[in-house]
C-alpha positions as semicolon CSV with decimal commas, in nm:
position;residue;x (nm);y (nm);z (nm)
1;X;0,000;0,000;0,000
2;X;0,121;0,313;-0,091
3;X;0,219;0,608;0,155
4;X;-0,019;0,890;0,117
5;X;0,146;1,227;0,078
6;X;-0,005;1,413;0,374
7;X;0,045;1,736;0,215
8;X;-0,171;1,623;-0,050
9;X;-0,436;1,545;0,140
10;X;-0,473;1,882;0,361
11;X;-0,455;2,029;0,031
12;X;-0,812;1,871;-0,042
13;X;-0,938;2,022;0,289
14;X;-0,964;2,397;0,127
15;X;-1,205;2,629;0,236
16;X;-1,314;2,671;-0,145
17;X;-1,382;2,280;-0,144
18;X;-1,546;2,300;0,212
19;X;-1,746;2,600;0,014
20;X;-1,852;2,393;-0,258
21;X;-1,969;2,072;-0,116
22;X;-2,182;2,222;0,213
23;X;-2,479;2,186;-0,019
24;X;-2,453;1,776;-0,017
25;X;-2,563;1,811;0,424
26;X;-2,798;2,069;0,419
27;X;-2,953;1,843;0,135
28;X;-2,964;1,542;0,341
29;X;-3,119;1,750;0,636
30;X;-3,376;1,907;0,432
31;X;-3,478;1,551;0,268
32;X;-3,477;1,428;0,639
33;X;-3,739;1,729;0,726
34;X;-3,936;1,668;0,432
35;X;-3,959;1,288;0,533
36;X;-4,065;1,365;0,896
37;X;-4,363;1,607;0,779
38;X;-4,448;1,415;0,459
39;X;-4,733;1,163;0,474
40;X;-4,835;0,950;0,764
41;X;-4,884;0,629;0,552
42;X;-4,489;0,692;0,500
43;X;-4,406;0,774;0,816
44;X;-4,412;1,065;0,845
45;X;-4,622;1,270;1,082
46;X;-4,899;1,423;0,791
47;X;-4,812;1,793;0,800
48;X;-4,736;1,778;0,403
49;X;-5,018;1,513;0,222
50;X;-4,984;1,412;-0,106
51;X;-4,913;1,602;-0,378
52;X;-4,801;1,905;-0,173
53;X;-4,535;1,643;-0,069
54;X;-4,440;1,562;-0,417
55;X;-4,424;1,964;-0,496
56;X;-4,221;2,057;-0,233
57;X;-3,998;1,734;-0,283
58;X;-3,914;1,907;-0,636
59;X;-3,862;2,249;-0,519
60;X;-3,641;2,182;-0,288
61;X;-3,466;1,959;-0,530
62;X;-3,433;2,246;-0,801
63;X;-3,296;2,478;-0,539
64;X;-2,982;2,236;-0,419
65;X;-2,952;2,157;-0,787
66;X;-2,879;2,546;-0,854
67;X;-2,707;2,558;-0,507
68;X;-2,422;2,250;-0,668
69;X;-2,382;2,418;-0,984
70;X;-2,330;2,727;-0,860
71;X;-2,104;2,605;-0,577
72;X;-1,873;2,412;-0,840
73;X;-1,534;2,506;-0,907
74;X;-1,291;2,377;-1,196
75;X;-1,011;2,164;-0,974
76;X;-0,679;2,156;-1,165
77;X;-0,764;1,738;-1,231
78;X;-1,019;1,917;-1,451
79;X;-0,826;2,181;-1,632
80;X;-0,604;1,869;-1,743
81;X;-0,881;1,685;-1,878
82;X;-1,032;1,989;-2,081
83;X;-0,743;2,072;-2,143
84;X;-0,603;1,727;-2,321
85;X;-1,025;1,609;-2,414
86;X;-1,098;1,244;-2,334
87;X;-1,357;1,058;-2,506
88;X;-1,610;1,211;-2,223
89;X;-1,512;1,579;-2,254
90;X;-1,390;1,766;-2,523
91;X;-1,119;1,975;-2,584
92;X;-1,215;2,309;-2,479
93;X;-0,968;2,512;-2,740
94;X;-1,097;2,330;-3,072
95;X;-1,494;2,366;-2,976
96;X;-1,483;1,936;-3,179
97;X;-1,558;1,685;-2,957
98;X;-1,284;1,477;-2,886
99;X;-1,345;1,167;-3,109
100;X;-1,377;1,416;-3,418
101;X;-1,041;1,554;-3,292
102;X;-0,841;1,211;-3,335
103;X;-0,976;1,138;-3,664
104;X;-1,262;0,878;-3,551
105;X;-1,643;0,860;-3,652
C-alpha cells in the first residue's frame, strides 16, 4: 500500500472545497425534514399530504440543484482533462468533440 502524501491530502481540505460541497448536508437535512412532515402512511407525521409532498420534494430539489452548480469550481484534475479532451469531454480550445479531434467517426 502506498504512503499517502499528507500534504496532499490537507490540500483537499480547502475552504473553497469546504465552500462547494456544504450543499450535499444541508440536502440530506432538508430531505430528512421533508420525510418527517411528509405523509403518515410513510411515516411521516402528515403535516405535508400528497401532492403538496411531491411539490415541495421538487422544489427543494431544483434549489440544491442550482445551489451545486453554482457552488462548483474547476479543480486543476479538470483543467487537465479539458485541457487534453478524453472521449467524455472535449477539448475546450478546438470547440470538436474529442473523437472528431483524433480522426474517428
Amino acid at each position: 500500500m502506498a504512503a499517502l502524501n499528507r500534504k496532499n491530502v490537507i490540500d483537499i481540505f480547502t475552504s473553497q472545497a469546504l465552500k462547494a460541497g456544504i450543499w450535499v448536508p444541508a440536502y440530506i437535512v432538508a430531505l430528512v425534514v421533508l420525510s418527517y412532515i411528509g405523509e403518515a402512511g410513510y411515516g411521516g407525521i402528515g403535516i405535508l399530504n400528497f401532492p403538496v409532498d411531491f411539490i415541495a420534494v421538487i422544489v427543494v430539489r431544483l434549489i440544491f440543484y442550482a445551489w451545486s452548480v453554482m457552488s462548483g469550481y474547476r479543480t486543476s484534475e479538470i483543467e487537465q482533462m479539458v485541457g487534453q479532451g478524453t472521449p467524455f469531454v472535449a477539448a475546450e480550445s478546438s470547440g470538436a468533440p474529442a473523437d472528431q479531434k483524433s480522426g474517428q467517426q
